[in-house]
One Martini backbone bead per residue (centre of mass of N, CA, C, O) as a GRO file, in nm:
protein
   65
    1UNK     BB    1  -2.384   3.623  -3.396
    2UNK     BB    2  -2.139   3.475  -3.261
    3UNK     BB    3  -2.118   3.319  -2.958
    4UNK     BB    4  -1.818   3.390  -2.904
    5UNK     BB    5  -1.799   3.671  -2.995
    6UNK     BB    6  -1.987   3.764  -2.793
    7UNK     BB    7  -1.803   3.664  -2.537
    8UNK     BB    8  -1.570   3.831  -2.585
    9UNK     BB    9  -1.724   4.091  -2.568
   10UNK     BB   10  -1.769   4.065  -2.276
   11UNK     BB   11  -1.522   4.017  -2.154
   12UNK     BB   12  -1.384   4.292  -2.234
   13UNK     BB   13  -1.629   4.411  -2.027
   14UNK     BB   14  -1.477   4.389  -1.834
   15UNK     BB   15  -1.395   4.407  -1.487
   16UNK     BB   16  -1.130   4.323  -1.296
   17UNK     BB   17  -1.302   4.181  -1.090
   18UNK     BB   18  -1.461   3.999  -1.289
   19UNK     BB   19  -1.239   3.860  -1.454
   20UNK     BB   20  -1.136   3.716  -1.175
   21UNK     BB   21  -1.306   3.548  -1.173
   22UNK     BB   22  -1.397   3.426  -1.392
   23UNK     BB   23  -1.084   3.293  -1.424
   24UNK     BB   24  -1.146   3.115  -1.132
   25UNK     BB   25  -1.389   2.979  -1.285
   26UNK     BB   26  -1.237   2.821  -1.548
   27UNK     BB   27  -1.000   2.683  -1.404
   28UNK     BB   28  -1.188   2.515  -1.244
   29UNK     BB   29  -1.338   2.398  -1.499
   30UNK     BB   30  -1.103   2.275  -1.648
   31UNK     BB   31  -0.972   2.078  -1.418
   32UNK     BB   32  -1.209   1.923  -1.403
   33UNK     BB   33  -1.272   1.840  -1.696
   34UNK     BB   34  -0.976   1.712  -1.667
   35UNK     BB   35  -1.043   1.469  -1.475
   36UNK     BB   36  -1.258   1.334  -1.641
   37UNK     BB   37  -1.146   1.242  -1.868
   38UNK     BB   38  -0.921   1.092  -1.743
   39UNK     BB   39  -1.107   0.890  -1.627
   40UNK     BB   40  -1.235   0.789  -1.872
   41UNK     BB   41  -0.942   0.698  -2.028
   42UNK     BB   42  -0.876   0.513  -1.724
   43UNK     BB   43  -1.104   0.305  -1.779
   44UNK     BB   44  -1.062   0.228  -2.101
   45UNK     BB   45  -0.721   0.223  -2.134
   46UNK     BB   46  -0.564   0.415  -2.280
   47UNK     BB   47  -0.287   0.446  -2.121
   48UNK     BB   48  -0.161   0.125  -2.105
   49UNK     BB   49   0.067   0.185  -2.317
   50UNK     BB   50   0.237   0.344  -2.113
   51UNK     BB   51   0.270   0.159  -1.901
   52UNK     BB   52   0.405  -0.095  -2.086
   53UNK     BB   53   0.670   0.096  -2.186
   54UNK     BB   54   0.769   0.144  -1.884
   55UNK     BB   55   0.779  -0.162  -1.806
   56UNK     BB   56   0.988  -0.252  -1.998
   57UNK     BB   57   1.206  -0.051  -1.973
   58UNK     BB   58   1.260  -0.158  -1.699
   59UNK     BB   59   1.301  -0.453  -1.740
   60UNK     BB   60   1.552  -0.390  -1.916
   61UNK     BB   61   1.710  -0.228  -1.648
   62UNK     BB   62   1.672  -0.470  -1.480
   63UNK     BB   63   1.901  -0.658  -1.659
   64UNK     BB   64   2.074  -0.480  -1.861
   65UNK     BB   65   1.999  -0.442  -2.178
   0.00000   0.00000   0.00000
């Protein structure tokens, strides 16, 4: 069995102060997760050309253009 399979079939056998449980476990590993990734790619660069268009755009509303 596929372990994903495996994991749903785990899953759908909680009860729910279980399944709540896991669920504000899950979301709080999701969260760290994603602010790892955040700064790993905005030590990167890679968010760069967002503010690089957002500072142009601003800079041509604030001349006029």
């Amino acid at each position: 069995m596929i372990q994903v399979e495996w994991l749903k079939q785990r899953i759908a056998a909680l009860d729910d102060v279980a399944f709540a449980k896991l669920r504000d476990w899950f979301i709080e590993f999701d969260q760290v997760s994603w602010d790892k990734q955040l700064e790993t790619d905005s030590n990167a660069g890679k968010p760069d050309f967002l503010i690089n268009e957002a500072l142009a755009e601003y800079q041509g509303k604030t001349r006029g253009i």
